[in-house]
N, C-alpha and C positions, 0 to 999 in steps of 0.2 A: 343216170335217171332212175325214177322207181316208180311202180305199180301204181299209178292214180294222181299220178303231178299233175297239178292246175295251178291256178292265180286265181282268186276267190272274190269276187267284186266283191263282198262283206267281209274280210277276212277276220276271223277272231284274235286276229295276233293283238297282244297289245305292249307288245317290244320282241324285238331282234339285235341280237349283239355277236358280235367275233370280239377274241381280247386274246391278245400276246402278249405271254409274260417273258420275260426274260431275265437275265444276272443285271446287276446297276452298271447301268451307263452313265457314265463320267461327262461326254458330250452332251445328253439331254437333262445335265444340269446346268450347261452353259447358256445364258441366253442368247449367244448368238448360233449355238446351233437351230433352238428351240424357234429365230426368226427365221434360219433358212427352211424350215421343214414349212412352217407355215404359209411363209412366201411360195415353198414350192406347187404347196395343194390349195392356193386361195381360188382356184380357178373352180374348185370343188365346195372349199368352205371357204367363204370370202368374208367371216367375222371371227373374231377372238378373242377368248377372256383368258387371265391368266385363273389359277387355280390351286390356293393354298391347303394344304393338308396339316391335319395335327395325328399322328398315329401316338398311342400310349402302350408301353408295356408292362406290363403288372408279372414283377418276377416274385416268391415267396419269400420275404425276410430282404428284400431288398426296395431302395425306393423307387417308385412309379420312373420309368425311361420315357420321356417326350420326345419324338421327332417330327421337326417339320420336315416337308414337303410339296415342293412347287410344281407345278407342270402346264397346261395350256390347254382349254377347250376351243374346238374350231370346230363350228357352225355354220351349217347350210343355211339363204336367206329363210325357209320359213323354221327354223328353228326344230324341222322334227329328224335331224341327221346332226351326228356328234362324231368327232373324234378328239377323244383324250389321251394326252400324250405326256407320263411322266417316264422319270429315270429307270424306272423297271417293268414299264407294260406300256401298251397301245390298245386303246379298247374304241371300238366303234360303235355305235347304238344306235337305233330309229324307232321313230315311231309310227311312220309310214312307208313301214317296206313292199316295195314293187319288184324285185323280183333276187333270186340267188347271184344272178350273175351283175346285178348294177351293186351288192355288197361285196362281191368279190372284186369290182372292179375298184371300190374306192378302198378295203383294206391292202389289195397290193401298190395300188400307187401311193400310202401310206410308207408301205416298206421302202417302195423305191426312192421314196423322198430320205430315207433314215438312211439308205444304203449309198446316197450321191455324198450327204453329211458327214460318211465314213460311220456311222454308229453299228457296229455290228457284234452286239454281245451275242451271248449264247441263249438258245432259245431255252426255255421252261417248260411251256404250257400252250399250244394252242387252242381255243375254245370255239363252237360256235353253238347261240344259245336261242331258241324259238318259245318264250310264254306265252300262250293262248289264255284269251279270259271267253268264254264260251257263253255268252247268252241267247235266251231265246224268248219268242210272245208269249208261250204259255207260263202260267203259274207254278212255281215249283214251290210245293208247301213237306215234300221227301223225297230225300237223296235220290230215292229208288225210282223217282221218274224219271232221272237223266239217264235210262235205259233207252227211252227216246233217240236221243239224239248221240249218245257216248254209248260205247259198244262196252255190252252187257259184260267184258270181263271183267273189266273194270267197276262196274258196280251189283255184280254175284254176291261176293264177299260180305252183302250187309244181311244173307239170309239166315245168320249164323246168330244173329241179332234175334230179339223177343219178338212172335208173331204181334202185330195188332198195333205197334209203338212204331210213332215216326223217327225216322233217322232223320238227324237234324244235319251233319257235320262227318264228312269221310275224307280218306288223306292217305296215299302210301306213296312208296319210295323206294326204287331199283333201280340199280346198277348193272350194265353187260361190257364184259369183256369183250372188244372187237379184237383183241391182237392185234402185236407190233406197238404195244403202248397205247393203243386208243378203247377210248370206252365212252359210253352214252349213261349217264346220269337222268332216270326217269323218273321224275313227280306227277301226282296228277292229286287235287283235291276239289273236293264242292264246299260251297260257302255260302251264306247270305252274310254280307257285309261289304264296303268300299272299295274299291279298287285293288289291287296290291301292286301292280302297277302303276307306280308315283314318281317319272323321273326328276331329278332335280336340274337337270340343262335341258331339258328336251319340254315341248309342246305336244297335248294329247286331247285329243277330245272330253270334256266332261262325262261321267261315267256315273250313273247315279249307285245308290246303297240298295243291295239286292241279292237273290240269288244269282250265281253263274258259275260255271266248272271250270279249273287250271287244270292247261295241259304245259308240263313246262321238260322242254328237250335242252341236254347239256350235252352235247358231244365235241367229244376235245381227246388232242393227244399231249402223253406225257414225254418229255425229253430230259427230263430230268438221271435217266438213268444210261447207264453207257458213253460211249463216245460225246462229247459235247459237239453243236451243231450248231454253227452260228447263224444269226438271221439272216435269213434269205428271202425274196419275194416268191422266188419257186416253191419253194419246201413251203411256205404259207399258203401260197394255193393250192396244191398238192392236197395239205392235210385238213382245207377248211372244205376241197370237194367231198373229199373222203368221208369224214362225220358228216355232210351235211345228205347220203344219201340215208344211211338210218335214223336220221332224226328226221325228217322227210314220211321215210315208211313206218315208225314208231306212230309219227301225226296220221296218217291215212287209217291204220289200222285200230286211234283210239275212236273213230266216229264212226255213224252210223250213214247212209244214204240220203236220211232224213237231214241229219246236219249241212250233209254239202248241199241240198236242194235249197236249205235257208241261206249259206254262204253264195250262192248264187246270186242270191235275190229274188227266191220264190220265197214267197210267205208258207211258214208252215202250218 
């Protein structure tokens, strides 16, 4: 757990994902693997589309490389829960997340279906990722008001700027090493413009054209190095607790008092 855990009846989230990469699996090119895993979690996503990919590679002095690739999206009935599941990753997404532990329960049972399959490459990458689009009733006509509700460290930085001139537009980006291969990937920007938040399988409430502030947490570990470590549902859970308690207290620590009283459902 961390310093300020809630469930936000307003929640600013406007996507949550876990995604495991892994080396190519040879079974989850098969279609009949790719029917038992579906068969195994239809009790969870009882719809499914398949899902073609074109990847290009542009080498220098060489001609453009084309690969396809196939895989499967499997859908909750109202469409705001995904799992996509090609030959080198499983990625999970929503867009109405209710809590850490009902994602952690549908990525392991995800594993355990790939694990009954026999699919067990080696892990890559595990991720787990919280974008926040943060608005609020007041007017935001400079950056420098989301002092309000976004904690002032995050927007100090623009005093270095010309007195008297609005900030229109701010945006930075850090990385922390947690050790033992894991690290939190930190973005945070203000905008007036559309959503950025657009998924293509998933259902999202309409979002009008405005200001609002990204708060967006990556924490993920790397297994890419050392001993190879084949997929496991333990080690999945393990490493998606693990990131998810600093990106958790990364989120607590980018808002103000003010923000949680509106995420509440107090007007502010």
């Amino acid at each position: 757990m961390y310093a300020n855990r809630e469930i936000f009846a307003q929640s600013p989230l406007a996507l949550v994902a876990a995604e495991i990469r892994f080396t190519d699996a040879a079974r989850l090119r098969q279609q009949q693997t790719k029917d038992e895993v579906t068969i195994a979690l239809e009790g969870r996503f009882p719809f499914a589309e398949p899902l073609h990919q074109t990847d290009f590679n542009l080498t220098s002095g060489a001609s453009p490389q084309i690969q396809q690739r196939a895989g499967v999206v499997l859908k909750n009935t109202k469409s705001t829960e995904t799992l996509t599941i090609m030959s080198e990753s499983v990625t999970y997404e929503t867009t109405s997340y209710v809590s850490f532990d009902k994602l952690l329960e549908s990525v392991v049972a995800a594993c355990e279906a790939l694990a009954a399959s026999k699919v067990k490459p080696a892990l890559q990458r595990v991720g787990l990722r919280y974008i926040d689009e943060v608005r609020v009733p007041n007017k935001i006509t400079d950056v420098r008001q989301w002092s309000r509700w976004i904690d002032h460290h995050l927007v100090d930085h623009l005093a270095v700027g010309p007195e008297g001139q609005t900030a229109t537009m701010a945006q930075s980006v850090s990385t922390f090493d947690l050790g033992e291969g894991r690290g939190l990937n930190f973005r945070s920007a203000a905008l007036n413009q559309g959503p950025i938040v657009v998924p293509q399988h998933l259902k999202r409430e309409v979002q009008e054209s405005g200001p609002f502030f990204v708060l967006d947490f990556d924490g993920f570990q790397d297994f890419t190095q050392g001993q190879l470590v084949p997929l496991n549902p333990g080690i999945v859970r393990e490493t998606l607790s693990a990131v998810h308690v600093p990106c958790g207290t990364a989120f607590q620590r980018s808002i103000t008092d003010e923000a949680r009283q509106l995420f509440r459902g107090a007007q502010s």
